[in-house]
C-alpha positions in Angstrom: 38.9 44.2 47.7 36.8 45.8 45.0 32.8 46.2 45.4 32.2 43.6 42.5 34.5 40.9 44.0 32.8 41.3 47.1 29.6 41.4 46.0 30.0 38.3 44.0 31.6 36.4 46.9 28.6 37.3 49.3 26.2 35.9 46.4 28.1 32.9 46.9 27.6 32.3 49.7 23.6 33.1 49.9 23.6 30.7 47.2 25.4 27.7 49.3 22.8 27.8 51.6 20.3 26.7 49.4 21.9 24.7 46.7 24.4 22.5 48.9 22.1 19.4 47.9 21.8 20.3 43.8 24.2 20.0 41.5 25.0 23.4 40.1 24.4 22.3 36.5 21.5 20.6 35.9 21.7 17.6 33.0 21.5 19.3 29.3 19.9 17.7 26.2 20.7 18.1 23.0 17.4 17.3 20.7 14.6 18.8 22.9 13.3 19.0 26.5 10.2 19.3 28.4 9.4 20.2 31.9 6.0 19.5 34.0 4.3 19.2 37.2 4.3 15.4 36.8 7.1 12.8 36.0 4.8 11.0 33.9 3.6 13.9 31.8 7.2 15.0 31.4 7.8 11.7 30.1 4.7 11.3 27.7 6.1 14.8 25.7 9.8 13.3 25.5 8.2 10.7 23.8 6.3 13.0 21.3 9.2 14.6 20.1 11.2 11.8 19.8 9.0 10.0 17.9 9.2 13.4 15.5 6.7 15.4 17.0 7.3 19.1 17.4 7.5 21.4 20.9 3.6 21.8 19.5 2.6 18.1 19.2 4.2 17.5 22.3 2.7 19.8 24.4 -1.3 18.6 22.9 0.0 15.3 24.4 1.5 16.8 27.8 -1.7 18.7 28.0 -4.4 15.4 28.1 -1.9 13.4 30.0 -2.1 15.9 32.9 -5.5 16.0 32.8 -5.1 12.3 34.3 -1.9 12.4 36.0 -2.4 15.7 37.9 -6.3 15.8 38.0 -6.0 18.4 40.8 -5.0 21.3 38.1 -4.1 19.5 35.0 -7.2 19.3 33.1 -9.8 18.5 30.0 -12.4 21.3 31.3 -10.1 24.2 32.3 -8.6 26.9 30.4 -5.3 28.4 30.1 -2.9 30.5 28.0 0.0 29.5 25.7 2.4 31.5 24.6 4.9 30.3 21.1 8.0 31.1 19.8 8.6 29.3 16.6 12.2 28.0 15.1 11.7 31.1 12.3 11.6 33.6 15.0 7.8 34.0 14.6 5.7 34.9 18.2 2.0 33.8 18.7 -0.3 33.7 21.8 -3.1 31.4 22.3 -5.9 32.6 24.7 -8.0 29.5 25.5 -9.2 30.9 28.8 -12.9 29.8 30.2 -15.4 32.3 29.6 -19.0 32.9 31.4 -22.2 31.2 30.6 -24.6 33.5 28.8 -27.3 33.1 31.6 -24.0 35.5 33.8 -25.0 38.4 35.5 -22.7 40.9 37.0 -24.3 40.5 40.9 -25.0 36.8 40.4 -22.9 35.8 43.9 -24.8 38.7 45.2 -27.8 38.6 48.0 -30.5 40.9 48.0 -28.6 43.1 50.3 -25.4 43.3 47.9 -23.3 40.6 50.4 -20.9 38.3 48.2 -21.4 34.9 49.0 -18.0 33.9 47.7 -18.6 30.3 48.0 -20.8 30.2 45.5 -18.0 31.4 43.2 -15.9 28.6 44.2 -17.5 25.2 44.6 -20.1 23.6 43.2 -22.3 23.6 39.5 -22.9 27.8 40.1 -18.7 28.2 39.8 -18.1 26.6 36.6 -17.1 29.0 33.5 -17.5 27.4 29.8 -14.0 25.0 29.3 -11.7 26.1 26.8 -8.9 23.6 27.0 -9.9 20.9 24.2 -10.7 23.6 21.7 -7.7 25.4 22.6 -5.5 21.9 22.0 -7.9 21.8 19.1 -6.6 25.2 17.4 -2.8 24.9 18.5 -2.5 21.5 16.4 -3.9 22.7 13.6 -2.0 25.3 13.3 1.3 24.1 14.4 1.3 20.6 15.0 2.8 17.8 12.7 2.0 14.8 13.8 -1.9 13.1 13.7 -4.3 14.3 16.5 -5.4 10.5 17.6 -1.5 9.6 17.9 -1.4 13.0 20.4 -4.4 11.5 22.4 -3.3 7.9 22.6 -0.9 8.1 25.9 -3.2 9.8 28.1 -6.3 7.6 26.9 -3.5 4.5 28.3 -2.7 6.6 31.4 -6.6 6.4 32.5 -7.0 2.9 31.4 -4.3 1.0 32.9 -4.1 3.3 36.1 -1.8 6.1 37.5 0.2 5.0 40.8 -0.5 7.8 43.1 2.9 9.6 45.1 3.2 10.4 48.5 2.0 13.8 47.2 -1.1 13.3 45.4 -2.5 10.7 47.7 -2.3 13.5 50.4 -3.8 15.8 48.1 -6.7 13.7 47.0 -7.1 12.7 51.2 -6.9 16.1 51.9 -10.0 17.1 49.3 -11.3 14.4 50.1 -14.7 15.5 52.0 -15.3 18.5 49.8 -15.0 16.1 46.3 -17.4 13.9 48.0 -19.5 16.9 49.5 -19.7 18.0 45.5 -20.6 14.5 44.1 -23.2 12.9 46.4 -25.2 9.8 45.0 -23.0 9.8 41.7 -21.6 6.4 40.3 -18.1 6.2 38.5 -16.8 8.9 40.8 -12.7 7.3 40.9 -11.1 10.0 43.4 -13.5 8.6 46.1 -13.0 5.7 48.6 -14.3 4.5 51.5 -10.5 4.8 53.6 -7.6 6.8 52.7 -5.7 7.0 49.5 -1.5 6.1 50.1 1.3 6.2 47.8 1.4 3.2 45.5 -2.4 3.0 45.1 -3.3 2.5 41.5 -5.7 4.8 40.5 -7.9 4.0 36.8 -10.6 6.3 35.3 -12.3 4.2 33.1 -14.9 7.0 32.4 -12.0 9.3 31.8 -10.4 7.2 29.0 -13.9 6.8 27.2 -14.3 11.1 27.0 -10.8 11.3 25.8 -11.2 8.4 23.1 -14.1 10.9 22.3 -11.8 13.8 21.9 -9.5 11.5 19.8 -12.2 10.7 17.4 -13.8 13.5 16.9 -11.7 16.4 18.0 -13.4 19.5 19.0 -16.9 17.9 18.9 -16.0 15.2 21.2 -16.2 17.4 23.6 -18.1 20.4 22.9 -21.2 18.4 21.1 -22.4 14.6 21.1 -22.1 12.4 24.5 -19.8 14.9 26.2 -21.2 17.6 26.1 -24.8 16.0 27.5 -22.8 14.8 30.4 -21.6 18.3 30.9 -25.2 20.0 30.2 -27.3 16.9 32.6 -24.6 18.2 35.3 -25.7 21.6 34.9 -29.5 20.7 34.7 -29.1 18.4 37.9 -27.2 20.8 40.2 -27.7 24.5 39.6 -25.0 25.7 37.4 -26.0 27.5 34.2 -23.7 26.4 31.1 -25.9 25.0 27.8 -25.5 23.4 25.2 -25.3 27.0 23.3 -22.9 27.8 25.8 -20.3 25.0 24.8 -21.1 24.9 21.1 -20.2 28.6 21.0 -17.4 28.8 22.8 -13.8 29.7 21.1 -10.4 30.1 21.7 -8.6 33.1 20.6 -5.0 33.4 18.7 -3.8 37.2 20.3 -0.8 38.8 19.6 1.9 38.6 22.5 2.8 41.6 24.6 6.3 42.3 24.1 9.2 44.3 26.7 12.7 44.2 26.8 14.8 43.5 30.4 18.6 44.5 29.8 18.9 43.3 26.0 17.0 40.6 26.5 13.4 40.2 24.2 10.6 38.9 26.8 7.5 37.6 25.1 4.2 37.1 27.1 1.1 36.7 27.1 -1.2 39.9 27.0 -5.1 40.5 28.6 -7.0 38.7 29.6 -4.0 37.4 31.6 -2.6 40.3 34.0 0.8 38.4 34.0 2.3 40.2 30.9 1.8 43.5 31.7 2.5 43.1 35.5 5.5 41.1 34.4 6.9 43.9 32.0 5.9 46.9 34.6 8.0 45.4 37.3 11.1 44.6 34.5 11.1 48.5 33.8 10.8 49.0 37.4 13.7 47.1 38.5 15.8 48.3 35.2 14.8 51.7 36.4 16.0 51.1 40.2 19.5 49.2 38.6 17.9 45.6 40.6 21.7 44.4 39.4 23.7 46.8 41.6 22.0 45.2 44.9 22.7 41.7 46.4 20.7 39.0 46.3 18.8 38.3 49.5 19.4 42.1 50.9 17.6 44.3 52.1 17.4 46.4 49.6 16.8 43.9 46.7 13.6 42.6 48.8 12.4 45.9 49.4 13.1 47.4 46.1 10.8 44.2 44.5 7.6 44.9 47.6 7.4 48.8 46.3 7.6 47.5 42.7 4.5 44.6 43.2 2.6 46.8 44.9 2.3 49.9 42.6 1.9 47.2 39.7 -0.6 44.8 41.3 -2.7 47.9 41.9 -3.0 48.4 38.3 -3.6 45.5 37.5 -6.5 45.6 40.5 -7.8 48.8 38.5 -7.5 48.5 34.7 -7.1 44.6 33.6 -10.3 42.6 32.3 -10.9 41.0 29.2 -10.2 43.3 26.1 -13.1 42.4 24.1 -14.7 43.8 26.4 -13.0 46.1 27.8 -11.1 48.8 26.9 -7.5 47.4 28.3 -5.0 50.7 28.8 -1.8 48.2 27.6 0.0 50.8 25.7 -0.2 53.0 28.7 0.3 50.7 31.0 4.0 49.7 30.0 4.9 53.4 28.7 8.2 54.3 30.2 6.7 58.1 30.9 4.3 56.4 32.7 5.9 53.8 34.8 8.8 56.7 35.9 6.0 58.7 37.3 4.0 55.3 38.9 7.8 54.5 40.7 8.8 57.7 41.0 7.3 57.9 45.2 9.1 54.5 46.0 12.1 55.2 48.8 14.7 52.7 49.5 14.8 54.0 53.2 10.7 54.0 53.4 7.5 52.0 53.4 4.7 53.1 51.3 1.7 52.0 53.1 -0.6 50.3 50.4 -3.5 52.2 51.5 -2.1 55.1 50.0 -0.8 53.4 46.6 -3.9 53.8 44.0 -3.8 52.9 40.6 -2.5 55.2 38.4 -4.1 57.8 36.6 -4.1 56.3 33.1 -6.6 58.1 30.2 -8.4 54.7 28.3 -7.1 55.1 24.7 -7.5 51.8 25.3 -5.6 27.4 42.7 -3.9 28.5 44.0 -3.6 25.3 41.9 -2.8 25.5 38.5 0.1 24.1 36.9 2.5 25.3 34.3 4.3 23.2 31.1 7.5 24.4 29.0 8.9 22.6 25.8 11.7 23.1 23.5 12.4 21.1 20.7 15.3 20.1 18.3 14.1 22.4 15.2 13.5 25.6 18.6 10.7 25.6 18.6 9.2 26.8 22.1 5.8 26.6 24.1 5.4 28.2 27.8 1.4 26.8 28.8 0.0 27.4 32.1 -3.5 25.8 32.3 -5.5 25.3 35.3 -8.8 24.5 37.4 -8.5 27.6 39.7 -8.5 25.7 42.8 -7.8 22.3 44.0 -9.9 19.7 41.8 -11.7 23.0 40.2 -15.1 23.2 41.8 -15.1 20.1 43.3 -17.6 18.8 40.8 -16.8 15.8 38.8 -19.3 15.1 35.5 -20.6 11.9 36.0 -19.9 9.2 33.2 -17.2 11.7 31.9 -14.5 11.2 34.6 -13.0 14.6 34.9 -13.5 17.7 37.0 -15.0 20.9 36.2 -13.5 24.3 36.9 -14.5 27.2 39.3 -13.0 30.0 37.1 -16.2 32.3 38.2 -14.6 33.2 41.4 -11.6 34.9 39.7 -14.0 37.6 38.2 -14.8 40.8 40.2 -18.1 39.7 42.2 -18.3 42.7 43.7 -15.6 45.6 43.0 -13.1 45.8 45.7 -13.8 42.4 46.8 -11.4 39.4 47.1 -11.3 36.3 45.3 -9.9 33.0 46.8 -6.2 34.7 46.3 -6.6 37.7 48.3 -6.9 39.8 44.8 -9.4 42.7 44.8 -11.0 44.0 41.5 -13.1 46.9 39.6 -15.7 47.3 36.7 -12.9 46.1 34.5 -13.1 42.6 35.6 -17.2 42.6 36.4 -19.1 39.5 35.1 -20.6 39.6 31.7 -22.1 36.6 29.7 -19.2 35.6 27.3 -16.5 37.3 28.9 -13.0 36.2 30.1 -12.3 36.3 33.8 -8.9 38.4 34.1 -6.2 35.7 35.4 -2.8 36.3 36.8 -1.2 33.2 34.2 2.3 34.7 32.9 3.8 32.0 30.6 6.7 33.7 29.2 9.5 33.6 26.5 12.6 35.3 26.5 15.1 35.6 23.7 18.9 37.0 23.7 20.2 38.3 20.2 17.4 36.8 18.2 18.1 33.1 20.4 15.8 31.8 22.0 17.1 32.4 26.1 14.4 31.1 28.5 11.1 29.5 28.4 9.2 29.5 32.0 6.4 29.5 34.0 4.5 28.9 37.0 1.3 28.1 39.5 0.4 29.9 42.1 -2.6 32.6 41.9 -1.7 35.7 42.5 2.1 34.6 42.8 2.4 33.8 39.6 3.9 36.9 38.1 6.0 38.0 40.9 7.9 34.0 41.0 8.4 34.8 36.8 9.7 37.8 37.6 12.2 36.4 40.0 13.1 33.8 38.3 14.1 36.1 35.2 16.0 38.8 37.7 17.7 35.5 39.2 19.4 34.6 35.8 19.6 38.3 34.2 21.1 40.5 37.3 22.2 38.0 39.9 24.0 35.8 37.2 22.4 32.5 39.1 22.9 29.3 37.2 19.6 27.4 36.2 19.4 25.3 39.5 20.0 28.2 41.9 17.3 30.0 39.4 14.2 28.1 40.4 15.6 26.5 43.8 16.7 30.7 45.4 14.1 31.5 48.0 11.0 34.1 46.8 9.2 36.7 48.5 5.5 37.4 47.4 3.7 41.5 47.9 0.1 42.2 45.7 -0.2 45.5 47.3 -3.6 44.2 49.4 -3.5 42.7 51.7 -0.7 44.8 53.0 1.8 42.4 53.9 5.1 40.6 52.3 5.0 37.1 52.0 8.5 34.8 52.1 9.4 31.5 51.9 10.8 30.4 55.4 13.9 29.9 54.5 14.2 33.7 53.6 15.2 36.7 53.8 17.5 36.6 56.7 16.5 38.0 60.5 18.8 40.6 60.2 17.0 41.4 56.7 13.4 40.9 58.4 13.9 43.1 61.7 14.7 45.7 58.6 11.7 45.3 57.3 9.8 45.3 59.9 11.5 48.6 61.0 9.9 49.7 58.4 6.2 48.8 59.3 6.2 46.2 56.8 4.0 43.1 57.9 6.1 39.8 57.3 4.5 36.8 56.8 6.1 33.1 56.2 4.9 30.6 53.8 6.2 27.4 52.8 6.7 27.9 49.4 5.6 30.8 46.4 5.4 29.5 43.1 6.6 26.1 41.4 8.5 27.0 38.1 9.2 25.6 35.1 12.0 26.2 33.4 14.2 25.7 29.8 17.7 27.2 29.5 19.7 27.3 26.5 23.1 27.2 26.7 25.6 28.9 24.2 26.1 25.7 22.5 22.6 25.8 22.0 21.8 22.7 24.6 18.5 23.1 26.8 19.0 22.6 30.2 15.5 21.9 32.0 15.3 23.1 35.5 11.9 21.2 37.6 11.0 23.0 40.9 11.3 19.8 42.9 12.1 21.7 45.8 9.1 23.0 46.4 6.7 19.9 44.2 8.6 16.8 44.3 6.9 15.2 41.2 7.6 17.8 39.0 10.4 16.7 36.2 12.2 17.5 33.6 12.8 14.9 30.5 14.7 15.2 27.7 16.7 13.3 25.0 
């Protein structure tokens, strides 16, 4: 039997183990699709674009309507990135990522003896970076959207007033949080995520206070947020509980339109987003990597395949550790980052029969000429029109701290700057002067929405949550399709390992690699650790015809959906 029959045959059967309950095809739509975290935000953007709303209009709606439906990560006072592909071919990025108050300092979760207190970077008023979300929303409707901003707003302002019945899965969430929401929020009124007993599926949830700040935003756009009643409840907050974001703060904040990076995978275009997310240049680094390695002549699930991807994430993750920040202000090495010259020399120690210990991986030598909850969105419409968002709080419910009268949470963004160089935030991810805290910057994030086209066609849209897993599940899922020739179930449902270089270790999914696979590693001195799941994607296919298939992660978050018409 030849090597390729065989090969194929064995990929078979890896596959069988974890698609016996999907079908292989997922259900394809004709006019447009969108994908989400939440069955009811899925739903609120089909509506959008069939009421002749583009991917753009739909994804302003998607965005609000997760801000109630999925308060945990979707979100009015977050940030996030978007990155666009429009039916003419045209590529945009949108960078609506939170920045930090001017009264920042660079030691500011410091002591006096130069000890990180790192939960003041993650809970309470002290965590909170200026929101970019609504202005971001703002921008990407007027420069792409079609239908009228109220009309956008309208669905989620319904959602908060009539009530959201919680699932099995966010009532544990919110039961779960529970002591640390209410640890956040003592002696404040209209607080709707708190009860006396526990939350169970079914219970209808309203946010009254919630509805009114959106109907704000619907009015008024932009300054129903960042100016007028909103912004006082943001600012009172502040004044009332130690954080440090003004009035000046949110009347000066902007999102930025930024051009996407761009890298090719096996004649394939991907399009992502560049700094101050990490996730485009990590994600094109480990593409060359595996193109340089051939990925494609290995088996899916092997030995080698897993430890081909660990060598690859931890070279690239220690970049990314050393030269990523915020470009405006600092000098961001892309260029050389992604130069093939320079990636054959950064891969060039990896061995296929050897472990290279991470404490002897540095970042490469590069001359400057230059929550884990969030949650991700993707939406394709009938003209092709594409969007890839991932927005988030950081963590769980952000800070913690809800603004009273204004019904939503507030972020803890802070914590993903550098507090100290070399020390780690919440995800395990260490950091240098690249990443330091400075009033008005952008705290580096690992966010990797990401377009890919095939022959000037728009391919795949997809995304994910996940911290520091972000890039590495993106870049599996795009390996998946590209060398392993998976259909879009077995795309987002295959198993995924997780390596950032430190902590030195290899995280998989349990129900991955196999033992025979693991003793290898382990052979090797590589540290294997379990975890339930690594990433939740979001995925569009499109089909020769030119049908998109949408592909939710329900395996790993059953309220995720796709909807389309």
């Amino acid at each position: 039997m030849c090597k390729t029959k065989l090969t194929s045959i064995l990929l078979a059967f890896i596959l069988l183990g974890f698609s016996c309950n999907v079908p292989l095809e997922s259900k394809s739509y004709k006019n447009g699709v969108v994908v989400t975290a939440h069955y009811l935000a899925s739903e609120v953007g089909r509506e959008i674009l069939q009421k002749g709303g583009n991917a753009f209009d739909a994804a302003v709606a998607v965005q609000f309507a997760l801000a109630v439906v999925y308060p945990r990560a979707g979100n009015i006072a977050g940030g996030g990135f978007a990155v666009i592909r429009t039916s003419g071919g045209d590529y945009n990025s949108l960078d609506f990522r939170e920045t930090a108050p001017k009264a920042a300092y660079e030691q500011m979760y410091c002591d006096e003896d130069g000890r990180v207190n790192s939960d003041l970077s993650k809970n309470g008023d002290l965590a909170v970076g200026v929101p970019g979300t609504v202005d971001g929303m703002v921008k990407l409707h007027q420069k792409y959207g079609k239908m009228d901003w109220k009309a956008l707003l309208e669905p989620a302002i319904k959602l908060a007033e009539n009530g959201v019945a919680l699932s099995l899965l966010e009532a544990n969430k919110l039961n779960d949080y529970h002591d640390q929401i209410q640890n956040q929020n003592k002696g404040k009124s209209l607080v709707p995520y708190l009860r006396e007993g526990l939350f169970r599926e079914g219970d209808t949830l309203s946010n009254i206070a919630l509805s009114r700040t959106l109907s704000r935003i619907k009015a008024s756009g932009r300054n129903g947020f960042y100016e007028g009643e909103t912004a006082g409840l943001i600012v009172s907050e502040m004044e009332k509980h130690g954080g440090i974001i003004t009035a000046k703060d949110l009347q000066d904040y902007q999102s930025i339109w930024r051009k996407p990076l761009l890298g090719e995978y096996r004649g394939h275009k991907i399009i992502s987003m560049p700094p101050p997310s990490s996730g485009g240049v990590a994600l094109v680094q480990l593409l060359k990597g595996a193109g340089m390695y051939k990925m494609n002549k290995y088996s899916f699930g092997s030995f080698e395949h897993i430890h081909l991807m660990v060598e690859l994430e931890r070279r690239v993750y220690a970049d990314r550790a050393a030269w990523l920040g915020d470009p405006d202000y600092y000098e961001v090495p892309v260029n050389r980052l992604v130069d093939d010259e320079y990636l054959e020399n950064r891969f060039a120690g990896i061995e296929m029969d050897k472990k290279t210990n991470s404490q002897d991986i540095k970042a490469g030598s590069v001359e400057l000429i230059e929550s884990f909850e969030t949650t991700h969105f993707s939406i394709a419409d009938s003209e092709g029109n594409a969007i890839a968002v991932t927005t988030t709080l950081n963590g769980n419910y952000g800070s913690k701290v809800m603004v009273e009268g204004g019904g939503f949470f507030l972020n803890n963004e802070m914590d993903d700057f550098s507090s100290k160089p070399g020390f780690p935030n919440q995800f395990g991810l260490v950091g240098g002067e690249a990443n330091s805290i400075q009033p008005g910057k952008r705290m580096l994030s690992s966010m990797t929405p990401t377009i890919i086209e095939k022959d000037g066609k728009l391919f795949m849209v997809l995304g994910s949550p996940g911290g520091s897993t972000i890039i590495t599940s993106v870049f599996q899922n795009i390996i998946n399709k590209i060398d392993f020739k998976m259909n879009p179930q077995q795309v987002v449902d295959a198993p995924r390992i997780h390596s950032q270089w430190l902590p030195d270790e290899i995280y998989v999914e349990t129900d991955f690699p196999s033992k025979e696979v693991v003793d290898k590693l382990k052979d090797l001195k590589h540290i294997v650790k379990p975890q339930s799941k690594i990433g939740t994607m979001a995925d569009i296919f499109v089909l020769d015809s030119g049908e998109y298939i949408g592909v939710a992660d329900t395996k790993r978050h059953k309220d995720s959906r796709a909807s389309g018409y």
